[in-house]
C-alpha angles and dihedrals in degrees: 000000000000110000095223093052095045086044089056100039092060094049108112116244122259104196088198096049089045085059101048105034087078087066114105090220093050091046087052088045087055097053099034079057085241103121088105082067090066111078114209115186105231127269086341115105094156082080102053107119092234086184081056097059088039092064092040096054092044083055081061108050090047088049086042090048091055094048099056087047088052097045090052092048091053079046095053093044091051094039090050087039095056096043096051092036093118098026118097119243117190109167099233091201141029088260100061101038081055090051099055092047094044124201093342089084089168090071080081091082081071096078109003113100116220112244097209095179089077101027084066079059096049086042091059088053109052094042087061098059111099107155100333123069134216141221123216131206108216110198132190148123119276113274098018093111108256091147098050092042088056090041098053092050085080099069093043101109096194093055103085088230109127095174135023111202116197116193117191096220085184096072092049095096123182129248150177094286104031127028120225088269090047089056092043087050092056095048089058097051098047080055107057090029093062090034089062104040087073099032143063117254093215095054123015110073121208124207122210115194116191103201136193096011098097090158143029095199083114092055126090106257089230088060094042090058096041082047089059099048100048089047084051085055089047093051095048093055100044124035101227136138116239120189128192118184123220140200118183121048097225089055086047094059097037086061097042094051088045093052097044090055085080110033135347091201087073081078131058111253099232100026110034095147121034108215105208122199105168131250114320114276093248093070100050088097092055092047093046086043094045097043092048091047086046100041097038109055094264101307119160124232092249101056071068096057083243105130125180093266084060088058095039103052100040081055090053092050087046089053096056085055120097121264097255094050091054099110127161098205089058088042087061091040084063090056091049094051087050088059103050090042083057098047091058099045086057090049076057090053096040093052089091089048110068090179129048118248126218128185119208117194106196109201110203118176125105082269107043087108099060097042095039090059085062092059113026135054103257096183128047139151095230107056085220092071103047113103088037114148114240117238090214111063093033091054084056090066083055094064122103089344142102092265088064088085092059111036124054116173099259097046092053090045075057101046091046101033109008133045087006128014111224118203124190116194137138137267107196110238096233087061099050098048082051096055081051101051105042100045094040102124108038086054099043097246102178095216120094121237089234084061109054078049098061082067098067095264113167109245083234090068091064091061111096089214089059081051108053084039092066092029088063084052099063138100087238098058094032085063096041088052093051083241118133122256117229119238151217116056119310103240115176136122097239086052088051096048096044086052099050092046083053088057102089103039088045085068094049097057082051101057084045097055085045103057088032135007139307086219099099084056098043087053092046088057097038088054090042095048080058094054088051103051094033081125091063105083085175092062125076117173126201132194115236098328124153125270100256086222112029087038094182086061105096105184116203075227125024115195125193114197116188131205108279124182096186098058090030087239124151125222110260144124140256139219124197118192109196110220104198105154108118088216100114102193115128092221088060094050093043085049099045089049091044095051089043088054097043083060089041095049093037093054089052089052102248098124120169082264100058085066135080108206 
C-alpha cells in the first residue's frame, strides 16, 4: 500500500475540515501553508461564518482569475519572444514603435537620434512666448518623422518644454451636442486649464500636440471658422504652444489662410510654419543601428547579416534622391528588405544541412573568465543566446592583419550567427583537470595519478562525484542543459584558490598534449560530460567523431541534440573546440576562433570569395 494513501486513511476525521476542504479558498490555503490563517471555533460548526468563507472564496476566485491571466501573458511574450527571436523587427511608424515600449514613452531616448537643426526652431518659439500662445503648422511628408521628432522634445532638457499634451483628434467623434472641433476645442482647454492650475504661466511650457486631423476639408466651413476664433480666444489667455502636424501642402495652406482670417498673432511672426524634412541623411545608419539594437533585445546589426557597408550604401543611394523623396521610414524598409534578402540566401545555403551546426569554443586556462567576457554575450534574455561571440570584437582581430584576407563582415556574421552559431565560454580550469584526473583511466590519459599528485593535486579532485559536482556548475553544462549561467565575474576565495591549485597540472596537461595528443582529454571530458547529462535522454557525445554533414570536420566533442517537445529543443549538432593553450592573450584566442571557423566555413563552401560584400 502507497504511504501517502495509509497515512491518510488513518487520519481521524475533522467534520468541519471535511466541509470546508471542498472549498477552493481553503484548497489554495492548504497549499499556500496558510490554513492556520482560517479560525475555526472548536467542535462548533454551527458558528462558522459560512458568508465569511463566501467572500473569501470569491477573493479567491477573483486573485486566482488574475493570476492566470498573468501567468498566459508571460506565456504569450515569451512565446512570441522565442518565435521572433531571429526575426528583425524595425516599427515603421510611431504606433507601433509606442506600442512595443509601452507607457514609458521616454525609453524612447534610447534610440531616437535628436534632429537640432529644428529643436533650435521649437526652441524660438517657445522663448518667445510671454502671456499669448502660439500655434504652429508642422509640415512634412508621411514617414519622415514628424511624431517622434515632437515626442522626443519632452526629454530635451534643454528644450524649455515641461509637458507634451497629445490629443487623438480621430476618436473625438461628433454628435448630436458638440461637433468634432467643439470637442477639439474642449480638449485643449481642459489641457491647458489642469496643466495651469499646478504651474506657473511665466515659466512651465505646455505642449499641445493635435494629432491624426491633417485636414478640415471634412468640417463645415462655418465651424472651421467659429473653431479659429475661439482657439484665437483660448491663445491669447494661456501662453501655450500648440502643434498640428500636416501632411499635404494644400492642406497646409487651406488651414493657414482659415486660421489668419481671425488673427495673425496666433502665429509666430518669423516662424509661423515649421517645414520639417527629417534627420539628415547622414545620420539614417545610426537610427536604423540604434532602433534594431533597441527593439530587438540588444541585438546587434550584424546578428542580422546587416554590416556598415549595408548602412552606408543604402545612405549614399538615399543621398542622390531628391529631397522630397528622403524618408527615413523607406530608408529602414530597405533594411528590412536587406535582411530578408539575406535570410533567404543562408536557407539556400542550409538546404544541404538538414541539421543546424553549432560550434562551441571552451577556453580553459586561470584566466579563461576574464578573456572570454571580451569576446562572448554573457547576458540574454534566451538562455540559447548567451555565450554568443560577438561579431564586433572579433571583426576587430580581421583589420590590417593576415586574417584580413579570410574574414569580410558579412562572411563572419555567417560563420557566428548564420550558416553556423559560434559560441566562446569558459570552462574553469579546476574543473577540467578534474575531469582529467578522475576519469584517467577510463579515458587513457597518459599521465599517472602519482603523478598529478605530485602537483599538489586534493585528494577530493580525483573523485569522479567532486567532479561532476563542479562540472554541473559550469557555463558548458548549464547551456547544454538549456539552464541559465549566472554573470558577472566568480569572486570568491574558495574560486581563486581551486584555480590556482589547477594551475600546475594544467601545465602539465599542456606539455602532454604538446609532445603527444589532446585526444585522452578530450575523451575524459567528453565521459565525464556523459555521466553528467545521463538525465538528458535528448544529448549523445562523441569523441572526436566526424561531423555526419560536413564529414571533413573532425570536433574534439560532437554533440547530437535531438528534438525534444518537452524541453522545446530542436534537433542539431554541436561542435566543442577544446581550447587548451595557457597562453592567456586575447589576439591568440581571437586568432585561434577566427582560423577554426575559416576550416569550418571553407568546408561548407562559403569561401571570402562566395560573398559579396
Amino acid at each position: 500500500m502507497d504511504k501517502k494513501i495509509k497515512n491518510k486513511s488513518q487520519k481521524k476525521s475533522d467534520p468541519i475540515e471535511d466541509i470546508l476542504e471542498d472549498l477552493p479558498l481553503f484548497k489554495y490555503l492548504s497549499e499556500q501553508k496558510l490554513k492556520e490563517k482560517i479560525v475555526i471555533p472548536e467542535n462548533n460548526i454551527e458558528n462558522v461564518d459560512a458568508k465569511f468563507y463566501e467572500n473569501q472564496e470569491e477573493n479567491y476566485f477573483q486573485e486566482t482569475k488574475k493570476e492566470k491571466i498573468k501567468v498566459n501573458k508571460k506565456e504569450n511574450l515569451d512565446d512570441k519572444h522565442q518565435s521572433h527571436s531571429n526575426q528583425l523587427f524595425i516599427p515603421l511608424t510611431y504606433e507601433e514603435a509606442v506600442q512595443e515600449v509601452g507607457n514609458d514613452i521616454a525609453k524612447m531616448s534610447d534610440f531616437i537620434v535628436p534632429v537640432t537643426d529644428f529643436e533650435k526652431q521649437i526652441i524660438q518659439v517657445v522663448n518667445d512666448i510671454q502671456y499669448s500662445g502660439y500655434i504652429l503648422f508642422l509640415y512634412g511628408v508621411s514617414g519622415i518623422g514628424k511624431s517622434t521628432f515632437i515626442s522626443s522634445l519632452e526629454w530635451r532638457k534643454h528644450i524649455p518644454i515641461k509637458q507634451i499634451k497629445s490629443i487623438n483628434a480621430g476618436k473625438l467623434g461628433s454628435d448630436k451636442s458638440n461637433t468634432k472641433l467643439k470637442k477639439l476645442l474642449q480638449c485643449i482647454t481642459e489641457s491647458a486649464r489642469l496643466f495651469f492650475e499646478k504651474s506657473s504661466k511665466q515659466d512651465d511650457k505646455l505642449c499641445i500636440i493635435i494629432d491624426y486631423l491633417e485636414n478640415l476639408e471634412d468640417e463645415d466651413e462655418k465651424q472651421v471658422k467659429g473653431f479659429f476664433r475661439d482657439l484665437n480666444g483660448l491663445l491669447r489667455q494661456y501662453p501655450i504652444l500648440i502643434v498640428w502636424p500636416v501632411t499635404d501642402r494644400d492642406d497646409l495652406e487651406n488651414m493657414n489662410n482659415l486660421a489668419k482670417t481671425f488673427s495673425s498673432t496666433m502665429f509666430h511672426r518669423r516662424l509661423p510654419t515649421l517645414e520639417f524634412s527629417g534627420p539628415p541623411i547622414e545620420v539614417y545608419p545610426e537610427i536604423a543601428k540604434k532602433t534594431i539594437m533597441f527593439f530587438n533585445k540588444g541585438k546587434n546589426p550584424s546578428d542580422f547579416q546587416l554590416h556598415n557597408p549595408d548602412f552606408n550604401k543604402l545612405r549614399k543611394n538615399y543621398k542622390a534622391k531628391n529631397p522630397e523623396q528622403q524618408i527615413i521610414r523607406e530608408y529602414l524598409k530597405e533594411v528590412i528588405g536587406i535582411w530578408e534578402q539575406r535570410t533567404k540566401r543562408i536557407e539556400k545555403m542550409m538546404e544541404n544541412m538538414p541539421k543546424p551546426t553549432e560550434v562551441w569554443f571552451i577556453v580553459c586556462y586561470p584566466e579563461a573568465e576574464n578573456v572570454v567576457a571580451q569576446f562572448a554575450k554573457q547576458s540574454s534574455d534566451i538562455v540559447t543566446e548567451m555565450w554568443n561571440a560577438d561579431h564586433q570584437r572579433l571583426m576587430a582581430y580581421t583589420r590590417d592583419n593576415q586574417m584580413g584576407a579570410n574574414w569580410g563582415s558579412e562572411r563572419l556574421a555567417l560563420a557566428i550567427s548564420g550558416v553556423l552559431t559560434t559560441k566562446i565560454m569558459y570552462l574553469p580550469t579546476n574543473t577540467l583537470v578534474s575531469c582529467i584526473v578522475s576519469y584517467a583511466k577510463d579515458a587513457g590519459v597518459p599521465i599517472t595519478e602519482q603523478s598529478f599528485q605530485e602537483t599538489g593535486i586534493p585528494n577530493s579532485w580525483f573523485k569522479k562525484s567532486s567532479a561532476l559536482d563542479t562540472l554541473k556548475r559550469s557555463p558548458l553544462y548549464l547551456q547544454l542543459s538549456g539552464k541559465a549561467s549566472k554573470t558577472g565575474k566568480r569572486r570568491s576565495g574558495t574560486v581563486e584558490k581551486s584555480l590556482e591549485r589547477a594551475k600546475e597540472p594544467f601545465e602539465k596537461i599542456n606539455r602532454t598534449i604538446v609532445d603527444e595528443s589532446d585526444k585522452p582529454f578530450n575523451n575524459a571530458l567528453c565521459v565525464a560530460l556523459i555521466d553528467a547529462c545521463d538525465d538528458l535522454k535528448d544529448l549523445s557525445f562523441a569523441c572526436e567523431k566526424n561531423h555526419p554533414i560536413i564529414q571533413t570536420i573532425r570536433p574534439d566533442i560532437l554533440v547530437e541534440v535531438k528534438e525534444s517537445k518537452v524541453q522545446v529543443k530542436e534537433s542539431k549538432y554541436i561542435c566543442i573546440e577544446m581550447y587548451y593553450t595557457t597562453k592567456p592573450a586575447p589576439n591568440i584566442l581571437a586568432k585561434y576562433v577566427l582560423n577554426k571557423l575559416n576550416t569550418y566555413m571553407n568546408q561548407l563552401g562559403i569561401g571570402r570569395d562566395k560573398i559579396f560584400e
